[in-house]
DRENVO-563408 format. One record per residue (C-alpha): residue number from 1; residue in one letter; chain; x, y, z. Coordinates in Angstrom, 3 decimals, padded with zeros to 6 digits. Layout:
<recs>
REC  resi  resn  chain         u         v         w
REC   NUM     A      A         X         Y         Z
...
</recs>
This chain:
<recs>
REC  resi  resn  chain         u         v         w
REC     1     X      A   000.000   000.000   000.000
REC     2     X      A   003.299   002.610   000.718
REC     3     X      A   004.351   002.105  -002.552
REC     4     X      A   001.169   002.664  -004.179
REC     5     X      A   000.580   005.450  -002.258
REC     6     X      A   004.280   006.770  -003.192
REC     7     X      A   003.901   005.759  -006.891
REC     8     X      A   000.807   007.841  -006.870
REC     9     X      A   002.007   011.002  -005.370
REC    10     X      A   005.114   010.705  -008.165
REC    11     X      A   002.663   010.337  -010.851
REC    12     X      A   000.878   013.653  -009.770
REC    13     X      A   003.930   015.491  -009.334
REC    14     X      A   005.270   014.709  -012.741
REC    15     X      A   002.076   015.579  -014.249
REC    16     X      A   001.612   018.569  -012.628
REC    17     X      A   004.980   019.815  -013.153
REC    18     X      A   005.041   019.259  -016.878
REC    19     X      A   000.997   019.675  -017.910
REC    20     X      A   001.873   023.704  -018.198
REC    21     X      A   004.609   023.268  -021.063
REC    22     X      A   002.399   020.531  -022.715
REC    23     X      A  -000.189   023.666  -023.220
REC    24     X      A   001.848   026.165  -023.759
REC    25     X      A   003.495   023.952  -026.699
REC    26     X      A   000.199   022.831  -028.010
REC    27     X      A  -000.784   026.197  -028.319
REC    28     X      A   002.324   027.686  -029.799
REC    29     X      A   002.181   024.971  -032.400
REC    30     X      A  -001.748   025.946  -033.178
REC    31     X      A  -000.691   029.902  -033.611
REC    32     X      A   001.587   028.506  -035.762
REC    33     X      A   000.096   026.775  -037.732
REC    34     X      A  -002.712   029.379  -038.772
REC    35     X      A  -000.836   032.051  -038.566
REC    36     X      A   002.877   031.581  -039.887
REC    37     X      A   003.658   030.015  -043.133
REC    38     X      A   006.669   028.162  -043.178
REC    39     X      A   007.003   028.306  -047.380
REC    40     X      A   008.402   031.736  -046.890
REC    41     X      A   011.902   030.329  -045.447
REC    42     X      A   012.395   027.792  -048.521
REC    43     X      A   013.718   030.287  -050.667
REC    44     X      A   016.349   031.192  -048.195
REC    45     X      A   017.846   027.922  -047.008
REC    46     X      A   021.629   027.367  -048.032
REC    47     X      A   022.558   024.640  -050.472
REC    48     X      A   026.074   023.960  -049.007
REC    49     X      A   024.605   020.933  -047.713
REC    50     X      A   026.703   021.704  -043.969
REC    51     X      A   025.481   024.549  -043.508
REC    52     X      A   022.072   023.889  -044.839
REC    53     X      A   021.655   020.966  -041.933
REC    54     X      A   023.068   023.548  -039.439
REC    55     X      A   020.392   025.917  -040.657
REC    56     X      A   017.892   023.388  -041.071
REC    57     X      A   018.761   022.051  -037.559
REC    58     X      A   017.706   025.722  -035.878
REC    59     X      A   014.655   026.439  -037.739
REC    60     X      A   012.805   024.528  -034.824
REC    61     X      A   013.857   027.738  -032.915
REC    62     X      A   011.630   029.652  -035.223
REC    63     X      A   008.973   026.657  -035.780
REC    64     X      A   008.683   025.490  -032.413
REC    65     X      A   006.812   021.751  -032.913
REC    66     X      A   007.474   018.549  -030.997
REC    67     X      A   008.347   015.277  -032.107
REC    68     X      A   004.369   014.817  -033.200
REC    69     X      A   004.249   018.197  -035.279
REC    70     X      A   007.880   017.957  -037.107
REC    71     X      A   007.046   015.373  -039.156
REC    72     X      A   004.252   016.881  -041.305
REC    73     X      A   006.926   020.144  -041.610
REC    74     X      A   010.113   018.017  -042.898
REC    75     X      A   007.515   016.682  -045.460
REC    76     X      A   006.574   019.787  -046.602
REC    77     X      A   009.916   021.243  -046.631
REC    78     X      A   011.046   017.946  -049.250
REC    79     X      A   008.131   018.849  -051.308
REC    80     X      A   008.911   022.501  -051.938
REC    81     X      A   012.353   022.002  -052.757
REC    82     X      A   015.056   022.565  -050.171
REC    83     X      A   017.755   020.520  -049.991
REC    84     X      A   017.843   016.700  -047.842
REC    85     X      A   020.110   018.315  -045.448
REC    86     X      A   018.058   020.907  -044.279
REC    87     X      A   014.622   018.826  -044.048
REC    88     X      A   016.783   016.254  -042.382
REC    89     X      A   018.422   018.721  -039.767
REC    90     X      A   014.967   020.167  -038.931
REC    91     X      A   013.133   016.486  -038.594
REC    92     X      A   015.640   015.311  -035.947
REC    93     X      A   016.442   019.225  -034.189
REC    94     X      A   012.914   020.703  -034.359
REC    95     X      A   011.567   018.682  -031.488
REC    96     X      A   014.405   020.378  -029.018
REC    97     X      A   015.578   022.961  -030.720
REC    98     X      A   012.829   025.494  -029.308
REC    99     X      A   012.210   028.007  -027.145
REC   100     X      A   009.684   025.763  -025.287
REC   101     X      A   011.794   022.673  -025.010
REC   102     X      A   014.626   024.757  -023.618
REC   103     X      A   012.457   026.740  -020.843
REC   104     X      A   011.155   023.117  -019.964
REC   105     X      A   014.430   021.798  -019.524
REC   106     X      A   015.841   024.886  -017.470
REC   107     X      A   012.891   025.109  -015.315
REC   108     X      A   013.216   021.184  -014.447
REC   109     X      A   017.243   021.309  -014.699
REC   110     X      A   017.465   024.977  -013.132
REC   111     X      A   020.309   023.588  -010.359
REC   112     X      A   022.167   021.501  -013.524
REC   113     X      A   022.579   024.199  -016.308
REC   114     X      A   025.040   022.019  -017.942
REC   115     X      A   021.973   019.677  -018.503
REC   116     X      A   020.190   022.470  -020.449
REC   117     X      A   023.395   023.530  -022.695
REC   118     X      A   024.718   020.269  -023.298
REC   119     X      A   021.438   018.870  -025.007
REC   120     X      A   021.029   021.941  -027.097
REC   121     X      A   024.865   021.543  -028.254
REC   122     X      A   024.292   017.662  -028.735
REC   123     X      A   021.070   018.185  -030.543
REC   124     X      A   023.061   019.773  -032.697
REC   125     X      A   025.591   018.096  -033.497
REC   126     X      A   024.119   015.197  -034.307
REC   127     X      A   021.141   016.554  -036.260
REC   128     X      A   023.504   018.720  -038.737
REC   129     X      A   026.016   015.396  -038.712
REC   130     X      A   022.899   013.237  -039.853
REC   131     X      A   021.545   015.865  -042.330
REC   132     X      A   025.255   015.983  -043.883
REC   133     X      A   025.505   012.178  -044.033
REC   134     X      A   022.012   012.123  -045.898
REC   135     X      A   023.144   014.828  -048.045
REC   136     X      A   025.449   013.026  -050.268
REC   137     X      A   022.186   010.343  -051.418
REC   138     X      A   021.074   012.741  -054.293
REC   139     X      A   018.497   010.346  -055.788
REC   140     X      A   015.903   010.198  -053.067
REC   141     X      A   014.226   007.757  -054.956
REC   142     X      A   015.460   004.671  -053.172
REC   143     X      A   015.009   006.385  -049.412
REC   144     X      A   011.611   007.828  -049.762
REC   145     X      A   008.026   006.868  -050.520
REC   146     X      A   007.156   006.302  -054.026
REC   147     X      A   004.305   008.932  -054.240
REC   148     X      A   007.192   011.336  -052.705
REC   149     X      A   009.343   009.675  -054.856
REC   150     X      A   006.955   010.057  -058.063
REC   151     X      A   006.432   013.931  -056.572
REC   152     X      A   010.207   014.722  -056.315
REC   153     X      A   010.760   012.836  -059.963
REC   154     X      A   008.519   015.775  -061.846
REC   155     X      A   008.829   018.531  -058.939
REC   156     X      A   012.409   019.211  -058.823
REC   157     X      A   014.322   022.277  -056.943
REC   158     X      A   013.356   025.518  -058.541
REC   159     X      A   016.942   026.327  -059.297
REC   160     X      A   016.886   023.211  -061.949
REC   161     X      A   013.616   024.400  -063.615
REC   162     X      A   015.048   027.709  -063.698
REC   163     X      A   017.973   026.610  -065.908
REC   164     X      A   015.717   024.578  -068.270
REC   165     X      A   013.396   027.440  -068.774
REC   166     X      A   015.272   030.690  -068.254
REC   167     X      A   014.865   031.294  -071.780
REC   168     X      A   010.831   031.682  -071.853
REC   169     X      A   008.639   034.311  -071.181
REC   170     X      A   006.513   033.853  -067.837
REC   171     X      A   003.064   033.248  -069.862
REC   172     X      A   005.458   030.263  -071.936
REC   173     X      A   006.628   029.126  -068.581
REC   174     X      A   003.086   028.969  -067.577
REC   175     X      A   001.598   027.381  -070.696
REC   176     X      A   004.510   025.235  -072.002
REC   177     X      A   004.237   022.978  -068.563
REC   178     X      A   001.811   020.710  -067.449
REC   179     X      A   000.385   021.236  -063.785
REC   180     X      A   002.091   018.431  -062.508
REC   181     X      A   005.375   019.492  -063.860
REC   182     X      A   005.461   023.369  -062.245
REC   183     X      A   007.153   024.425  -059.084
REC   184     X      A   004.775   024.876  -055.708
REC   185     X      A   003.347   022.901  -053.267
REC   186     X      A   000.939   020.289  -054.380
REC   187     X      A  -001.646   017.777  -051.890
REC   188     X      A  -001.189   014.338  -052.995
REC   189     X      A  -004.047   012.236  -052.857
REC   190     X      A  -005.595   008.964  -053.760
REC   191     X      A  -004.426   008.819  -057.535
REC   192     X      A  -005.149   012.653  -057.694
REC   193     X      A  -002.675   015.601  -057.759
REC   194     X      A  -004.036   019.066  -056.610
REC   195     X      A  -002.093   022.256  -057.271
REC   196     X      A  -002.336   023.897  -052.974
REC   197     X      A  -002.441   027.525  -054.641
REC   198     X      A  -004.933   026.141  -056.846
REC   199     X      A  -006.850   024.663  -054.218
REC   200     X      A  -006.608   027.515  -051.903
REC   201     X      A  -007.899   030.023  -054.535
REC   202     X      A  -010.982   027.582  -055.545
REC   203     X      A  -011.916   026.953  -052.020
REC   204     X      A  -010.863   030.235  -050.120
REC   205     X      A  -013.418   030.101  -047.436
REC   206     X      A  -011.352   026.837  -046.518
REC   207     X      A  -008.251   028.386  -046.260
REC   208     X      A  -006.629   028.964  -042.998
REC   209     X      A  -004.715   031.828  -044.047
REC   210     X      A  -007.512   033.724  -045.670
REC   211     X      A  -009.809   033.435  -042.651
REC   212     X      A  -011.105   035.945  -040.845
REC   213     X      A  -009.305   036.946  -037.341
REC   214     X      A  -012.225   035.526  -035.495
REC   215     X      A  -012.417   032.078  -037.364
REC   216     X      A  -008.672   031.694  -037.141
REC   217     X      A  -008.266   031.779  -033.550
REC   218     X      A  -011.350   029.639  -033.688
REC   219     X      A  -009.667   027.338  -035.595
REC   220     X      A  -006.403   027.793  -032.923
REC   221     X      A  -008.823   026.665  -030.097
REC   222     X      A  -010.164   023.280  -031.812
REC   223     X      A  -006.742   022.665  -033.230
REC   224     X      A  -005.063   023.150  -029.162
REC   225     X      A  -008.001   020.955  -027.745
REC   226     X      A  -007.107   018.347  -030.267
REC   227     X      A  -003.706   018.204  -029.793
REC   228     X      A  -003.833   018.271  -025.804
REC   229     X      A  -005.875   015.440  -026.057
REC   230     X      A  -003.786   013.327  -028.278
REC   231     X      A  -000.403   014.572  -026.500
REC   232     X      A  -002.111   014.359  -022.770
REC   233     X      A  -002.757   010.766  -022.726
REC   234     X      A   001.193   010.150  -023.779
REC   235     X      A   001.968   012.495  -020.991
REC   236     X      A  -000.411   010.470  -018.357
REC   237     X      A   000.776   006.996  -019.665
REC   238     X      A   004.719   008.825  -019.674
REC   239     X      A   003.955   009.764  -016.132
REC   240     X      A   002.800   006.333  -015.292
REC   241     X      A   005.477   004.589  -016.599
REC   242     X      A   008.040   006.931  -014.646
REC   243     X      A   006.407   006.312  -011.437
REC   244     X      A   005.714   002.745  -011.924
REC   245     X      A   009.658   002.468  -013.125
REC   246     X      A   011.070   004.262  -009.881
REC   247     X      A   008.392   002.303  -006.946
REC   248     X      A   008.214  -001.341  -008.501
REC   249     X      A   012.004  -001.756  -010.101
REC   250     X      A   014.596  -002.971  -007.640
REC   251     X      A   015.968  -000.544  -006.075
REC   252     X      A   019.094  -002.683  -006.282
REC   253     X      A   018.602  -002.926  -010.343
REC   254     X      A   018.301   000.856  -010.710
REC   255     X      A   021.401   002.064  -008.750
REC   256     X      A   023.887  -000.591  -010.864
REC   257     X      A   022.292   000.301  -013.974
REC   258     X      A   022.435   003.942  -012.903
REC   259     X      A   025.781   004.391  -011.895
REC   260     X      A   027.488   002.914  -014.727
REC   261     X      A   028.914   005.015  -017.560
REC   262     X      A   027.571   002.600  -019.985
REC   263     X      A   024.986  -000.064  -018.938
REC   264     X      A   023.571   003.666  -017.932
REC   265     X      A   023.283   005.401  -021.261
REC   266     X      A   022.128   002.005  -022.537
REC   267     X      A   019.078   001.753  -020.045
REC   268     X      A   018.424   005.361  -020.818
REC   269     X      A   018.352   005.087  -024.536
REC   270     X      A   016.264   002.067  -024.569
REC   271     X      A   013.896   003.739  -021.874
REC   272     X      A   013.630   007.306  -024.516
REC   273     X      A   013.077   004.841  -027.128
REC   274     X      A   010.153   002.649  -025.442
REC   275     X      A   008.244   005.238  -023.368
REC   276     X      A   008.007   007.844  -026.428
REC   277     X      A   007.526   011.053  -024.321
REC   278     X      A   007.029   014.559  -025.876
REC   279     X      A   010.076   016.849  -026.157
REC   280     X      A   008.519   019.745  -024.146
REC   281     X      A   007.761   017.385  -020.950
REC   282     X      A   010.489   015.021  -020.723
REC   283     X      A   012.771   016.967  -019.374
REC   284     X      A   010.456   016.380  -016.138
REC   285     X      A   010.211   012.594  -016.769
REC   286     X      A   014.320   012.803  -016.821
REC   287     X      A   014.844   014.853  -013.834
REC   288     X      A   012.796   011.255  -011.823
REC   289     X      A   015.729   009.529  -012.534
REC   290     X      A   018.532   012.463  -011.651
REC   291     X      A   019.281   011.218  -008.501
REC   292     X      A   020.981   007.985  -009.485
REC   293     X      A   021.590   007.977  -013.067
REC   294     X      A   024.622   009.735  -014.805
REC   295     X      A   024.706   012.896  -016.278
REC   296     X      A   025.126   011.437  -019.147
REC   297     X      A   022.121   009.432  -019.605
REC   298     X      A   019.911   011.659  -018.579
REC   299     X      A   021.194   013.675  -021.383
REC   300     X      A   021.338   010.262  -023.871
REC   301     X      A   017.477   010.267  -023.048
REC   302     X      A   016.811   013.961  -023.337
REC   303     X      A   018.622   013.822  -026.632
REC   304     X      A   018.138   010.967  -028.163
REC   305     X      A   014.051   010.739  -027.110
REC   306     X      A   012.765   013.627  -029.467
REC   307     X      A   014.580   012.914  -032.320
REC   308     X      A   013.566   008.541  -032.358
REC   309     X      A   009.625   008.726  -031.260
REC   310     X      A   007.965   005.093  -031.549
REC   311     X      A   004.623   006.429  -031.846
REC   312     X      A   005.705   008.825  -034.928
REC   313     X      A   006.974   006.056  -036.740
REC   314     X      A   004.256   005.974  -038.977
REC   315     X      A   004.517   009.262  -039.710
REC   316     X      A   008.093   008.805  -040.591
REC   317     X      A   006.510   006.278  -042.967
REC   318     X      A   004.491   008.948  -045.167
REC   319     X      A   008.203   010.432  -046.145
REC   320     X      A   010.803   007.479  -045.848
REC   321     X      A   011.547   003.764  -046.743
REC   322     X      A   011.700   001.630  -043.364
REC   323     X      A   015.412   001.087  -044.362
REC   324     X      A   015.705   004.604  -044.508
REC   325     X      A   014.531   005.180  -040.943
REC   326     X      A   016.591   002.239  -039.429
REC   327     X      A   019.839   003.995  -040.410
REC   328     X      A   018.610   006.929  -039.329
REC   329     X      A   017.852   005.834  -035.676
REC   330     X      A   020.975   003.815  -035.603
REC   331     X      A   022.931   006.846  -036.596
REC   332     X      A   021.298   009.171  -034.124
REC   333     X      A   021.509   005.959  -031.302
REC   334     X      A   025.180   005.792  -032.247
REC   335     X      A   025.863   009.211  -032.192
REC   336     X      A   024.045   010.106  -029.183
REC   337     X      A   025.781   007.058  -027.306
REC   338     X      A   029.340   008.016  -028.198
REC   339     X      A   029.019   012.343  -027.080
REC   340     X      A   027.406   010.786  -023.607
REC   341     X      A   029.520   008.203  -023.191
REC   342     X      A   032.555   010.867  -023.549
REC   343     X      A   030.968   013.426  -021.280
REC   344     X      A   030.303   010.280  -018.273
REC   345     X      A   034.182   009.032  -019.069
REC   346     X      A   035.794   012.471  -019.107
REC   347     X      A   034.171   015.071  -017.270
REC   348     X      A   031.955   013.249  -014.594
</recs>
């Protein structure tokens, strides 16, 4: 009965400590979404493909989303053009890289700043690393979905249509190519291709950005109460588990797994992998564990968490190949395991 009563007074505490920045994220992400239009950016991304994953790695600063929002972006950003690098750096940074996300983790890491630093550094660094390793596959044809694929195939960057037709007018631009063939941002459907600006200027009344003030923040409120919903029962069950994890588990099997510079990034990666917790509350879920794991795995779960989400994996499936995705979780697990296992081996 103690321990229910102390796994229950845990559960609270971690729910009450973290519900705040679930809504405050939740409702960033819905002003966002109505109000900012992320298509404006494309045209400025860099094509060194370093510095575009850099760049693409801190546009989640500007586009704060969590693991469950980034997805949908990074898909987006492929469609319209810029290059792998950059939709790669902002898929696997976007979910930490934030203001959110980094007030979360101060406020739960306040008395361990290096905690808050080091996972913005290590975010990083391994996001740009990733998008620069993915930028030398310049056929995304084997890596991606065929519809993306078939997409990609007669959508390419703007700067190669430019060279083709640089030589016509506008109005020959405009005539000599098909729909399918001309730059923009196109929905995708069930054998069916549909031109967005196309779509937007047929069915106006439907379009978030040319909504009314009143009907946009409308649409803000339905879109927050959704998301809250779907994020708030991850947070309760995330909660759970953390409670559940620090009453019922030896106490025994948690200090030798804890205290070891490796078995404890191990546990901790596993753990960020399984429990699937959203980027702007985990830093709460971590701080359960602070007292007898490493510095480093707290930080292997606080960085490697957002960027491999089990419950987004079929998301992941709407842009890439399931081969795709395995190297890119092994690359982030491997990545992530070597900077924490340097930080517990040198400077712990």
């Amino acid at each position: 009965m103690n321990k229910l009563n102390n796994g229950f007074t845990l559960f609270l505490s971690l729910l009450v400590e973290a519900m705040p920045f679930l809504l405050l994220g939740v409702l960033f992400s819905s002003l966002l979404l109505f109000f900012v239009d992320e298509r404006k950016l494309v045209d400025k991304m860099p094509k060194n493909p370093l510095l575009g994953a850099l760049v693409g790695s801190m546009v989640g600063f500007l586009f704060p989303v969590c693991e469950c929002g980034n997805v949908p972006v990074a898909r987006r950003l492929l469609m319209q053009g810029v290059p792998t690098s950059v939709a790669i750096g902002f898929l696997l940074a976007a979910p930490t890289i934030n203001p959110i996300v980094i007030w979360a983790t101060w406020t739960a890491f306040r008395d361990q700043p290096e905690i808050v630093v080091l996972r913005v550094v290590f975010s990083l660094s391994i996001a740009t690393i990733i998008g620069f390793v993915f930028s030398f596959q310049k056929d995304l044809t084997p890596i991606v979905q065929p519809a993306l694929a078939r997409y990609l195939k007669f959508n390419p960057p703007p700067t190669a249509q430019t060279k083709r037709r640089a030589k016509l007018s506008p109005a020959q631009q405009q005539a000599s190519v098909p729909t399918l063939l001309q730059s923009g941002t196109f929905l995708l459907g069930a054998g069916q291709t549909t031109r967005l600006e196309t779509a937007a200027e047929a069915t106006s009344a439907n379009s978030p950005q040319s909504k009314p003030l009143g009907a946009k923040l409308r649409l803000v409120l339905e879109n927050t109460v959704q998301e809250l919903r779907e994020l708030g029962a991850v947070l309760v069950i995330g909660s759970a588990i953390a409670a559940a994890i620090q009453v019922l588990a030896p106490r025994e099997l948690i200090l030798s797994l804890g205290s070891g510079p490796i078995s404890s990034i191990t546990a901790m990666l596993v753990l960020a992998a399984v429990v699937s917790i959203c980027s702007t509350v985990d830093s709460f879920f971590a701080l359960s564990f602070a007292s007898v794991f490493t510095s480093g795995s707290l930080l292997a779960f606080l960085v490697f968490g957002p960027m491999v989400d089990l419950k987004g994996v079929g998301l992941m499936l709407t842009i890439f190949q399931p081969r795709a995705i395995f190297y890119l979780f092994g690359l982030a697990a491997l990545l992530t395991f070597l900077f924490t296992l340097i930080l517990n081996l040198h400077f712990i």
